[in-house]
N, C-alpha and C positions, 0 to 999 in steps of 0.2 A: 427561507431563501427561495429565488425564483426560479431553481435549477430543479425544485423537486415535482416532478409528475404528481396525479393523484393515482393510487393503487388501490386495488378493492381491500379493504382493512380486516383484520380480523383482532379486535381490539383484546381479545380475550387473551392474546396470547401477552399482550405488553403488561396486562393485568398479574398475568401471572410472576412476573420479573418481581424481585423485592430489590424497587432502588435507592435502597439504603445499607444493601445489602453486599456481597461480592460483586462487584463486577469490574471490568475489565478496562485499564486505564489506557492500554496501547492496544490498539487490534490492528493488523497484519493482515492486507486480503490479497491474493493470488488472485488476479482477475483473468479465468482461462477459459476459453471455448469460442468469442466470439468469431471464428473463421469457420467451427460448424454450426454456428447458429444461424449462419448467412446461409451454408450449403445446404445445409436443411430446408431453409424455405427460398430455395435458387436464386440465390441473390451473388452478387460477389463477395469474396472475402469484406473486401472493403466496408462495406455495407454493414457486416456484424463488428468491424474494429469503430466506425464510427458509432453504431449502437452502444456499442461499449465504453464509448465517450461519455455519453448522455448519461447511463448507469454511475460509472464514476463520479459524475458532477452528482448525482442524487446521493449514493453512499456518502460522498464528503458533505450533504446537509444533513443526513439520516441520524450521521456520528456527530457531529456540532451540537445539532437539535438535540439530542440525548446524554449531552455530558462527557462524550471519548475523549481523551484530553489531546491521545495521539492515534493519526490513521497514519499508518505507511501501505502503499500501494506496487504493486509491484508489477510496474508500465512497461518495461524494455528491461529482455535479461539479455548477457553475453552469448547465449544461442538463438536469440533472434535473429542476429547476422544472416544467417544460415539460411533465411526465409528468402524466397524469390523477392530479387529488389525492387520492384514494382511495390509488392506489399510493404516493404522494408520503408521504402519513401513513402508510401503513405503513411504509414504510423508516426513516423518522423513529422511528417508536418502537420499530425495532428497535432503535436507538442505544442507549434505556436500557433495553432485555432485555439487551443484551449489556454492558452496566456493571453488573450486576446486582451484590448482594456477593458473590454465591460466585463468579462470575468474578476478580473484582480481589484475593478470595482466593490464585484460580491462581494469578492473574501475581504477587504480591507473594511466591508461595511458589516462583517459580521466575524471581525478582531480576527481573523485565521492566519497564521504563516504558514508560508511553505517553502520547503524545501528540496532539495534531489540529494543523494546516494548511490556514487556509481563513478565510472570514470566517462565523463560527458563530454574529454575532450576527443573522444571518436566521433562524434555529432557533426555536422555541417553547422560553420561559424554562427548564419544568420540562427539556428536553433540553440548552440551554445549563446548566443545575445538572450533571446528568447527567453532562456532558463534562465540569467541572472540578474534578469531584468524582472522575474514576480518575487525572486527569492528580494532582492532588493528594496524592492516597494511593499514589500507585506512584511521585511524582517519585524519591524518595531511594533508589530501584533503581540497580545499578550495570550489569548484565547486558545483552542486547537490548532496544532503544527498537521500539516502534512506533509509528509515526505513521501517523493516519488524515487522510487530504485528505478535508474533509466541505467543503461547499460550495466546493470550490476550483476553479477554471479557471485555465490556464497565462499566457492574455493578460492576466485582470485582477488574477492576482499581480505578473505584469510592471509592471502599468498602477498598482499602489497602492506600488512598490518604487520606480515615479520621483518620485511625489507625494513622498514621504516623504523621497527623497534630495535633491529640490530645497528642501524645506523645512529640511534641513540643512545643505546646501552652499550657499557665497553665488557660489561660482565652482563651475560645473560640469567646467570640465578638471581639477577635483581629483575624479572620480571617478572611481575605476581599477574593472574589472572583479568584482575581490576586494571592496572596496568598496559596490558596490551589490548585490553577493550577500547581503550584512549584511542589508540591508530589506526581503529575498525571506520568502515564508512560512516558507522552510526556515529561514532563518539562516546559522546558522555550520555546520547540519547539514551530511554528508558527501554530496557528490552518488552516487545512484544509481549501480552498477557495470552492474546485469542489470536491465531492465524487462521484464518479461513480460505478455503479452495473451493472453487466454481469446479463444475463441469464432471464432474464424478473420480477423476485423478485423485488418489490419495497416495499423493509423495511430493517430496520439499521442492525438487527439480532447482537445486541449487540457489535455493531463497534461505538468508538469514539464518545459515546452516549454524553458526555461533551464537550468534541473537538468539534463535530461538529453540534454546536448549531446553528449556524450562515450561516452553508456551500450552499452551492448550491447545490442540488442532482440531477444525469443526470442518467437516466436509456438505457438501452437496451437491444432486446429480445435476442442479438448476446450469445451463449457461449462464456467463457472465451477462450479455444482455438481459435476461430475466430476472437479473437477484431485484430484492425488493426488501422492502422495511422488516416487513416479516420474518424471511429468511434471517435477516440481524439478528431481530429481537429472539430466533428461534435457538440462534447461537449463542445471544447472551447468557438467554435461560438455561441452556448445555450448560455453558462454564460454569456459571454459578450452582449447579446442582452440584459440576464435578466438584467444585473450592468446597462445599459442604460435607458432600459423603467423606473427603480427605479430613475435614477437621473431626467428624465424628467416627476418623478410624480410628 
C-alpha cells in the first residue's frame, strides 16, 4: 500500500516469528503520546496528532501486509472531551482528512473494511457524514476490518450494553455472558488477541475493559509517531512465546 514509509529493517526479528505458528488474529492498539512527541521536539500538539495520522495509515498496511484479520484502533476516547478545544477540533477533522477519497481508494483496492465503535453521534454532523460514508463504501470488503473506537469509553460501552439488554430481556437470568456481548459496541466482533500501548503507559485507561478480558498486553516506551513494523513484529513474537510457554505449562 502507498501509505507505508520505508523504515530501517531489522529483518532478523520477522525471521524469528513462526507464521504458522500462534499469532494474533485481532490486535488492539492504544495509540498514545503524540501530543509529547510534538512537545518534545517543540512543535505544537498538532503536529504530533497529525504524525500520528501517518503512523496509523502505516500500521493499517503493516497489519494487511501480515495477515491480521482485525486492527481496532483506539482514535477518540470519552476523556478526550476534556482536552482544550482547539486540540479537540483538530483531531475531529482529522477524521475526514483521513476519509478522504483517495484513502477509501486504498482500502477498497486492498479489500479492507472499516468500521467505528463509540457513540459518533457527539461528532459534528459533517464528520458523522464522513464516518458513514467509508463504513459505506468499504462495507462489501472481505479482507481486514478496521475499527476505529472514536468516542468510546470501556465503562459507558458497558453502561449502554445493560440499558439495551434489560430493554430486551424481561427476566434477566436469561442473560448469559455470550449474550450481552451482542449489545457491546463490538457485537459479534472477535475480541482482541494483542493490545498494545504506545508511550510507556501500562493501563487500559478505559479501552475494551470487557473485550479485552482475556488479550495479551504488549507495552512500549516508543511514541505513537515512532511505532514502526518492528515494534509489531516485536509484539507478535511477545504473544506467541506467551501462547507457548502457556501451552507447555
Amino acid at each position: 500500500m502507498k501509505w507505508l514509509r520505508v523504515h530501517k529493517e531489522d529483518h532478523d526479528i520477522r525471521k524469528t516469528i513462526d507464521w504458522n505458528g500462534y499469532l494474533p488474529k485481532h490486535v488492539a492498539i492504544m495509540m498514545d503520546g503524540n501530543g509529547r512527541w510534538a512537545t518534545r521536539r517543540g512543535l505544537p500538539r498538532s503536529a504530533g496528532h497529525y504524525a500520528g495520522m501517518q503512523t496509523m495509515r502505516e500500521t493499517i498496511s503493516m497489519c494487511h501486509r501480515n495477515g491480521i484479520a482485525s486492527l481496532t484502533l483506539y482514535a477518540f476516547s470519552t476523556e478526550n472531551w476534556k482536552r482544550p478545544k482547539e486540540e479537540v477540533d483538530y483531531i475531529i477533522n482529522l477524521v475526514i482528512e483521513f476519509v478522504e477519497d483517495a484513502t477509501v481508494l486504498e482500502l477498497n483496492q486492498n479489500n479492507i473494511k472499516v468500521d467505528f465503535i463509540g457513540d459518533i453521534s457527539k461528532f459534528p454532523l459533517d464528520t458523522q457524514e464522513a464516518m458513514r460514508k467509508v463504513v459505506n463504501l468499504t462495507q462489501a470488503n472481505s479482507g481486514m476490518t478496521v475499527y476505529f473506537a472514536m468516542n468510546y469509553g470501556g465503562k459507558s460501552d458497558i453502561v449502554q450494553a445493560i440499558k439495551l439488554c434489560v430493554e430486551e430481556y424481561n427476566d434477566v437470568s436469561e442473560i448469559s455472558e455470550a449474550e450481552f456481548e451482542k449489545f457491546l459496541y463490538t457485537g459479534q466482533n472477535p475480541a482482541p488477541d494483542l493490545l498494545i500501548r504506545t508511550s510507556g503507559e501500562k493501563r487500559l485507561s478505559n479501552f475494551l475493559l470487557w473485550q479485552a478480558a482475556y488479550a495479551e498486553l504488549w507495552f512500549t516506551d516508543v511514541m505513537w509517531p515512532d511505532f514502526n513494523e518492528q515494534l509489531l513484529y516485536a509484539a507478535i513474537l511477545d504473544y506467541q512465546e506467551r501462547k507457548q510457554r502457556a501451552l507447555e505449562a
